[in-house]
MMTF fields as JSON, N, C-alpha, C and O atoms, coordinates in Angstrom:
{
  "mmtfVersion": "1.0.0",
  "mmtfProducer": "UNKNOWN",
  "numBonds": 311,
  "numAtoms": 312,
  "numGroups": 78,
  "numChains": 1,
  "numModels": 1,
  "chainsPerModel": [1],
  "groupsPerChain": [78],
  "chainIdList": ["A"],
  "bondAtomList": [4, 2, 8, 6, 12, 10, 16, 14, 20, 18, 24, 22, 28, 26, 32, 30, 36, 34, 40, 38, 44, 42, 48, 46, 52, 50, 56, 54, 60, 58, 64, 62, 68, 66, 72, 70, 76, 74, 80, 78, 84, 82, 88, 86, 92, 90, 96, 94, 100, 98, 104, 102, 108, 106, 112, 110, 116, 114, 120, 118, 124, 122, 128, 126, 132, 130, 136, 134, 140, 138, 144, 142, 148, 146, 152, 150, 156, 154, 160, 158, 164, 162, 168, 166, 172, 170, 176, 174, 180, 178, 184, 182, 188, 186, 192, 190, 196, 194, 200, 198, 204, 202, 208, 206, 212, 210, 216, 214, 220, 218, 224, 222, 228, 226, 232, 230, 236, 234, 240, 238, 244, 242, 248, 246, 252, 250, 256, 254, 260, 258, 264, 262, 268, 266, 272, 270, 276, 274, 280, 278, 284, 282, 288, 286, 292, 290, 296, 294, 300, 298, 304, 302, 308, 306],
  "bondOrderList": [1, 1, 1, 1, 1, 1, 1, 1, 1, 1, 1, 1, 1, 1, 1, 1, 1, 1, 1, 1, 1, 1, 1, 1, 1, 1, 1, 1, 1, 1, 1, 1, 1, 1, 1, 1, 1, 1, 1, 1, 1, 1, 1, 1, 1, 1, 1, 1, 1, 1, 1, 1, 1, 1, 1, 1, 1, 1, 1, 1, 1, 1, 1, 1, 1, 1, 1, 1, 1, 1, 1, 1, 1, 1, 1, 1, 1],
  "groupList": [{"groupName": "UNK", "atomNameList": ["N", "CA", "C", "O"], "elementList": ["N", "C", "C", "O"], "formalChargeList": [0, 0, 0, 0], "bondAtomList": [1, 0, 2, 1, 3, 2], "bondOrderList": [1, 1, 2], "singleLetterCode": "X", "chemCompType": "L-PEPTIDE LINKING"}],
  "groupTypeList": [0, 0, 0, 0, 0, 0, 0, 0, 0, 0, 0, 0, 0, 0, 0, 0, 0, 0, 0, 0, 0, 0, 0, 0, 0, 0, 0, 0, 0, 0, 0, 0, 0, 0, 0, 0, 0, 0, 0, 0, 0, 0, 0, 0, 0, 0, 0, 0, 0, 0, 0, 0, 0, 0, 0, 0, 0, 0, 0, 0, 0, 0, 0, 0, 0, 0, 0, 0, 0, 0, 0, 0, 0, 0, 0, 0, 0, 0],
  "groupIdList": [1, 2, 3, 4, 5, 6, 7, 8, 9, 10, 11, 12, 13, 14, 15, 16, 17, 18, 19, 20, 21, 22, 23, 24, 25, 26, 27, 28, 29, 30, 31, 32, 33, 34, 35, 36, 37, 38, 39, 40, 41, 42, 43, 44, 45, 46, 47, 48, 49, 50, 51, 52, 53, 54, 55, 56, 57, 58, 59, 60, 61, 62, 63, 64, 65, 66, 67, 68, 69, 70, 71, 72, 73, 74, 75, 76, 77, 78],
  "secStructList": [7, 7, 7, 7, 6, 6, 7, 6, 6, 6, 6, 7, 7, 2, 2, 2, 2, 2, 2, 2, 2, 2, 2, 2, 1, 7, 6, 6, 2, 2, 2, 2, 1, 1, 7, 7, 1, 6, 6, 6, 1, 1, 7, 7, 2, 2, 2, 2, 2, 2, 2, 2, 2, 2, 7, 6, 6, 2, 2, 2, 2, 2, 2, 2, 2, 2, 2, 2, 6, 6, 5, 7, 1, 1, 1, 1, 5, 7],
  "xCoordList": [55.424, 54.868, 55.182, 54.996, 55.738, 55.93, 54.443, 53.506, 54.703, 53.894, 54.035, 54.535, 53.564, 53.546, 52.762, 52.301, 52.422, 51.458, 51.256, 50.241, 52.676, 52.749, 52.769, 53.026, 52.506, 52.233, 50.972, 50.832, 50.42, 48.71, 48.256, 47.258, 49.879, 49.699, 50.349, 50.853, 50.1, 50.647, 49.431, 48.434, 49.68, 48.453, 47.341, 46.201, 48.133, 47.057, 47.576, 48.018, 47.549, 48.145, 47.948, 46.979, 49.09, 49.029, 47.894, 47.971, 47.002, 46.037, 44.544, 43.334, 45.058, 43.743, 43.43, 42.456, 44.862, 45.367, 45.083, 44.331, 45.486, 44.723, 43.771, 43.545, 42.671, 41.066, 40.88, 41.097, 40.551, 40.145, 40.29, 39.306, 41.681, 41.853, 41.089, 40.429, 41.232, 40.193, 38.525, 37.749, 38.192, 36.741, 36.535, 35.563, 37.478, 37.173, 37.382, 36.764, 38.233, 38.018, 37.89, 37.775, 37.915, 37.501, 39.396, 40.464, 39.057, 40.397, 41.158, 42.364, 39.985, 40.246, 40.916, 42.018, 39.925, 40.755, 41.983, 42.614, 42.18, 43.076, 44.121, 45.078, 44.313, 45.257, 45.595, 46.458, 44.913, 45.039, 45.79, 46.821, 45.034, 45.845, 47.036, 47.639, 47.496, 48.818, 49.275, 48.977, 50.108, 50.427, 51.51, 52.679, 51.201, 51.272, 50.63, 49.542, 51.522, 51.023, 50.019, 48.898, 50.129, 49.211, 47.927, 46.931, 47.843, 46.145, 45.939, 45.245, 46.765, 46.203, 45.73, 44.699, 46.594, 46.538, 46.06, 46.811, 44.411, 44.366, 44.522, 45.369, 43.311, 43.984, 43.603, 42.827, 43.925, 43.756, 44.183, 45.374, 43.871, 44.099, 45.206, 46.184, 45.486, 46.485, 47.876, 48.946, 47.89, 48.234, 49.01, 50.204, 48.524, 48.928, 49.833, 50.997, 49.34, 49.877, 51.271, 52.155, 51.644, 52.439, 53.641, 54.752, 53.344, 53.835, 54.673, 55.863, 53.49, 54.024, 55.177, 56.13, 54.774, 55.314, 57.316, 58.24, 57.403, 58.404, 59.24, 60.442, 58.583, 58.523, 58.877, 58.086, 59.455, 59.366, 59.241, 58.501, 59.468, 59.095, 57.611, 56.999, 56.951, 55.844, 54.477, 53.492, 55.234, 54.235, 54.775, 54.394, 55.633, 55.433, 54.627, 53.698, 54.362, 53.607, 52.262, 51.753, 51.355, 50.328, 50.305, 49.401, 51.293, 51.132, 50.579, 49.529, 51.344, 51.298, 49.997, 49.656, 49.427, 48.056, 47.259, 46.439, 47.196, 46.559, 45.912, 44.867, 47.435, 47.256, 46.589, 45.768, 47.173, 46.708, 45.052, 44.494, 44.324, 43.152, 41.911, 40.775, 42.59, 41.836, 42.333, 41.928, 42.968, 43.671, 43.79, 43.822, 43.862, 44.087, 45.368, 45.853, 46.137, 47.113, 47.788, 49.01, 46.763, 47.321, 47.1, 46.916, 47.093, 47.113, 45.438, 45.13, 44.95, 43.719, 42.462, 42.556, 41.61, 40.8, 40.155, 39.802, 39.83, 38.976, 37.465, 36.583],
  "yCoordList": [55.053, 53.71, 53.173, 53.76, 51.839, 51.22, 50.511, 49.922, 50.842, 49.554, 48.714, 48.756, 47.947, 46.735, 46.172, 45.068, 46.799, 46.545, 45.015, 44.514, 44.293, 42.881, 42.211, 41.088, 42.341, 41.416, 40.99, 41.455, 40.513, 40.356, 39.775, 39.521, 39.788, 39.453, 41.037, 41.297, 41.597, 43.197, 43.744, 44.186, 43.638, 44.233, 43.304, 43.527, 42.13, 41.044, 39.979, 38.873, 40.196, 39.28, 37.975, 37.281, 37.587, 36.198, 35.536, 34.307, 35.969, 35.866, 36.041, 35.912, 36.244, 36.69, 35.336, 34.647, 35.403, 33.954, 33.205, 32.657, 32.615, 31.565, 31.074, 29.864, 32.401, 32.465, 32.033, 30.83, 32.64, 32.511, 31.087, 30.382, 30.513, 29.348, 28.359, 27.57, 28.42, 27.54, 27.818, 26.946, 28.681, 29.2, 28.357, 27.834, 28.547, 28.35, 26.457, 25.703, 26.27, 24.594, 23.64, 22.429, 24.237, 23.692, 22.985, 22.851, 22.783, 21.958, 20.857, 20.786, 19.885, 18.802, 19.122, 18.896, 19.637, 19.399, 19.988, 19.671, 21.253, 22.155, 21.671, 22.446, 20.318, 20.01, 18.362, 17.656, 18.011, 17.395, 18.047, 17.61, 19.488, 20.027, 20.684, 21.439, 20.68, 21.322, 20.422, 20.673, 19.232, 18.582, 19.131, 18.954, 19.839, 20.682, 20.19, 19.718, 20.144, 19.271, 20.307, 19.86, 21.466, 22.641, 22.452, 22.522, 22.162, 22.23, 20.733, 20.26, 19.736, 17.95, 17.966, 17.415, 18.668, 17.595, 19.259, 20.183, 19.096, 19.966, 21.519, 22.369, 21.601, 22.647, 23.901, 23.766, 25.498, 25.985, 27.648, 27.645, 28.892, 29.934, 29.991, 29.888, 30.116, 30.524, 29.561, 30.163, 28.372, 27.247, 27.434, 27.136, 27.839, 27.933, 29.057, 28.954, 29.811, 31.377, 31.132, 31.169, 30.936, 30.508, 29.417, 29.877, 28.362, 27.439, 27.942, 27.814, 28.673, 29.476, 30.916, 31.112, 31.585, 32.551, 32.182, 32.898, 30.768, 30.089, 29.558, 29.452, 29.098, 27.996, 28.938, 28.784, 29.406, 30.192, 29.253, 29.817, 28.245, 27.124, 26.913, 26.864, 26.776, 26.179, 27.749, 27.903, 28.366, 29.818, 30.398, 31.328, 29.434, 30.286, 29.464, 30.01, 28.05, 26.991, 27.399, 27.309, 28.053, 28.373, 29.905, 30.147, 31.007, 31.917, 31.332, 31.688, 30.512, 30.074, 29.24, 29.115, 28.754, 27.947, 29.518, 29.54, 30.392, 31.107, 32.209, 32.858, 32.108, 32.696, 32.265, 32.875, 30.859, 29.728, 30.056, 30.794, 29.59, 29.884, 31.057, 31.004, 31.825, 33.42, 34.407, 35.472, 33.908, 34.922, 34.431, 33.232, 35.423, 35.351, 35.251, 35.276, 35.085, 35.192, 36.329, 36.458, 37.329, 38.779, 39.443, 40.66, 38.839, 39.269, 39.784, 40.526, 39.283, 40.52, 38.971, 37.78, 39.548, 38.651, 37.737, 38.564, 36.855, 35.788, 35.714, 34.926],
  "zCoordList": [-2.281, -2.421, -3.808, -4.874, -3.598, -5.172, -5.843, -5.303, -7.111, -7.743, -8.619, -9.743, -8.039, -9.168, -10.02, -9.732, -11.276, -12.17, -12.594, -13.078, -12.242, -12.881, -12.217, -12.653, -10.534, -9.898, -9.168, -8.037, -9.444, -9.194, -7.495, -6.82, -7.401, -5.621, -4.82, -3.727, -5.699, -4.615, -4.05, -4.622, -2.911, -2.071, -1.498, -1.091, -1.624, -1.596, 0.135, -0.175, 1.484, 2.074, 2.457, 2.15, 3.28, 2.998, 3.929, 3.909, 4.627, 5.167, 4.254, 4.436, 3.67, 2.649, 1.641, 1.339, 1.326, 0.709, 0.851, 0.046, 2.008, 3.127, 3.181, 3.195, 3.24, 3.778, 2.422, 2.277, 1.411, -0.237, -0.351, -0.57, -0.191, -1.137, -0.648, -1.324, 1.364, 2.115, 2.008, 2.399, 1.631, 1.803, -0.323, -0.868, -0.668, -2.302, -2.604, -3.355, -1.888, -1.847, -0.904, -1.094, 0.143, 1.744, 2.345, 1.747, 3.4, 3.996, 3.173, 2.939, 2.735, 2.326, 0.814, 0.313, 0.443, -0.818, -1.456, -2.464, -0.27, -0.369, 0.435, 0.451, 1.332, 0.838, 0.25, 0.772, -0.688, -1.661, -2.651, -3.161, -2.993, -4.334, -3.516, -4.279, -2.485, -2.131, -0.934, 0.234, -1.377, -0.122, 0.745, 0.401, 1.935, 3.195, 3.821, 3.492, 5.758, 6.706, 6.945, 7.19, 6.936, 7.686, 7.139, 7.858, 5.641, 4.887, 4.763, 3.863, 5.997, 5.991, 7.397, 7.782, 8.166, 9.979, 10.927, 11.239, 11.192, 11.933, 11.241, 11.516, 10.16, 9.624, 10.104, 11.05, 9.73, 10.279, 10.038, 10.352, 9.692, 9.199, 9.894, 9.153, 11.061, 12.017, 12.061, 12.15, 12.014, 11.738, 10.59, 10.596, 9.727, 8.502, 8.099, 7.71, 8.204, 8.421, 9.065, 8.21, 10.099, 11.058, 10.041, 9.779, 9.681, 8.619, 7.54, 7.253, 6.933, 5.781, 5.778, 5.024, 6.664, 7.001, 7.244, 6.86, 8.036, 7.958, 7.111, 7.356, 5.822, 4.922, 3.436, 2.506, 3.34, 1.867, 0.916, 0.109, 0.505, -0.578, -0.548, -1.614, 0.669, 0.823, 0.139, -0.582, 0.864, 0.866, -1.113, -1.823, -1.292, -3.194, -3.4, -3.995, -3.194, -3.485, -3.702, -4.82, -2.24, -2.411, -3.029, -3.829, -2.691, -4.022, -5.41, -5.944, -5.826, -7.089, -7.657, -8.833, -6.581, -6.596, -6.429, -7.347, -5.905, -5.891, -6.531, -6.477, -7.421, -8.694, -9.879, -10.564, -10.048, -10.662, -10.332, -11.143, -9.289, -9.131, -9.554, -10.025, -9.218, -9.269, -10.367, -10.833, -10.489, -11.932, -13.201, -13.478, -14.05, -16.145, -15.816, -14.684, -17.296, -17.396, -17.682, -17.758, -17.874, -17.585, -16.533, -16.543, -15.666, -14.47, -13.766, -12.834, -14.366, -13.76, -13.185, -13.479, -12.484, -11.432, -12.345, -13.185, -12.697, -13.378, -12.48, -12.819]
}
């Protein structure tokens, strides 16, 4: 098994992702701060998941908000 000490999204999936960012700012505003049809029209864990999983631009997008969110800049949980 590898690790990755420097990446603060290892071990972390993209479902988890998902849930957190929606449970941490609700539908609406999540997608205000990330304009994606999946977190505007009908949103939806599964929905989304599905989107992203497709979308590699879209899914660094919310990596990056997610990190942005929940994390220091050294990597560790805020």
């Amino acid at each position: 098994m590898t690790t990755q000490p420097k990446n603060p999204l290892h071990g972390i999936t993209l479902k988890t992702i998902v849930e957190e960012l929606s449970a941490h700012y609700g539908w609406e505003a999540l997608g205000e701060k990330i304009k994606i049809k999946c977190f505007i029209e009908k949103p939806s864990v599964n929905s989304s998941l599905t989107f992203l999983r497709k979308t590699p631009w879209a899914r660094e997008k919310v990596e990056d908000y997610y990190v942005w969110t929940f994390f220091k800049r050294d990597g560790t949980r805020k």
